[in-house]
C-alpha positions as CSV (number, residue, x, y, z in Angstrom):
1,X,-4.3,-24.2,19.9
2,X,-5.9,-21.0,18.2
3,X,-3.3,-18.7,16.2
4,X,-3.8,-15.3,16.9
5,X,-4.1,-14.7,12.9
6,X,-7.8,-16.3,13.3
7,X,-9.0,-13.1,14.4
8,X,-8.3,-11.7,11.4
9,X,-11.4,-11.0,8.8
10,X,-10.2,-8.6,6.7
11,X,-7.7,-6.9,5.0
12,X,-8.3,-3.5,3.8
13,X,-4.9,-1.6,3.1
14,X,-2.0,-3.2,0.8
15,X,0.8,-2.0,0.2
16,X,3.0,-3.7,-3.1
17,X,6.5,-2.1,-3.3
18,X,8.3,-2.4,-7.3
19,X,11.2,-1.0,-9.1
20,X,9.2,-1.2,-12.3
21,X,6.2,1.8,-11.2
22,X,5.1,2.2,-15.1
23,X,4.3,-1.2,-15.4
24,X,2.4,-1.5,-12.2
25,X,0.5,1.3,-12.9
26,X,-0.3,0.3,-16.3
27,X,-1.1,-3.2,-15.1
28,X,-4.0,-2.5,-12.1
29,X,-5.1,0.8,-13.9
30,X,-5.4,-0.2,-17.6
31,X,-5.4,-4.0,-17.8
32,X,-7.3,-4.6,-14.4
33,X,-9.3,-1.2,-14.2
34,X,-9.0,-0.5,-10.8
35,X,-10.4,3.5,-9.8
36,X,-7.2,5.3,-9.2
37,X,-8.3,6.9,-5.8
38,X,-5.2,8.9,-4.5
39,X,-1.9,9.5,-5.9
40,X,0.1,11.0,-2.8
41,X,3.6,11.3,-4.9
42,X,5.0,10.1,-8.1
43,X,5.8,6.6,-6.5
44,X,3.0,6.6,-4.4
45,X,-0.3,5.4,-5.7
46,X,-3.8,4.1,-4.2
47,X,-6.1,1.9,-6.2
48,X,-10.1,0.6,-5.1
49,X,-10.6,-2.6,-5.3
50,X,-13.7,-3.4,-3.7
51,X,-13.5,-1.8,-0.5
52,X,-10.0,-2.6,0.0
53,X,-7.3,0.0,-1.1
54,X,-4.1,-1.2,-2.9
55,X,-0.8,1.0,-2.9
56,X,1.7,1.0,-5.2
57,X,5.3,2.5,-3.9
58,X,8.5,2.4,-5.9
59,X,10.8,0.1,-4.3
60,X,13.9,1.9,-2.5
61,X,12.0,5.6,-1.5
62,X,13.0,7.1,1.3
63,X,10.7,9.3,3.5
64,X,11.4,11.2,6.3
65,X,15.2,10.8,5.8
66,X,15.3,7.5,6.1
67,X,14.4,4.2,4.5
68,X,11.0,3.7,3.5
69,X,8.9,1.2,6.0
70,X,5.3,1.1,6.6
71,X,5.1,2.7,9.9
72,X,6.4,6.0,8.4
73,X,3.6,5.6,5.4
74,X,1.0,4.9,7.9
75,X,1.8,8.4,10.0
76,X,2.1,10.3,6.8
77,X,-1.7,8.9,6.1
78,X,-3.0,9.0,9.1
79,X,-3.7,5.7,9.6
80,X,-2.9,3.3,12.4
81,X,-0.2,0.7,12.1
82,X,0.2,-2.8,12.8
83,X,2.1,-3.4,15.8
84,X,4.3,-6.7,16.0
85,X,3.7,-8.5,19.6
């Protein structure tokens, strides 16, 4: 029986949540070189890697009043969100 995750082909938005944001940021930015593309807020930062983007976010933010989650990044974006079946 086929999984529904062989559809998938791609990833192209990651998002890595850390209590440690200086050391991230130093890590993809000076060790890996990664292009910082966008940084949105202080604990909120988007990296190219290839044509994938990677997101830093400090672990625990809140947004919108409440607890951080990805559906609340993805409106504040623009983008769409993954929907759980």
């Amino acid at each position: 029986m086929a999984s529904a995750f062989d559809a998938i082909r791609a990833i192209d938005y990651t998002v890595i949540f850390r209590r440690d944001l200086p050391a991230m940021r130093a890590f993809y930015g000076d060790v890996m070189r990664f292009a910082l593309v966008r940084e949105l807020t202080p604990n909120w930062m988007e990296y190219k890697v290839g044509s994938q983007t990677l997101a830093l976010c400090h672990r625990g933010d809140k947004v919108d009043g409440g607890l951080y989650n990805l559906r609340s990044a993805c409106r504040r974006m623009g983008l769409p969100h993954v929907r759980r079946n």
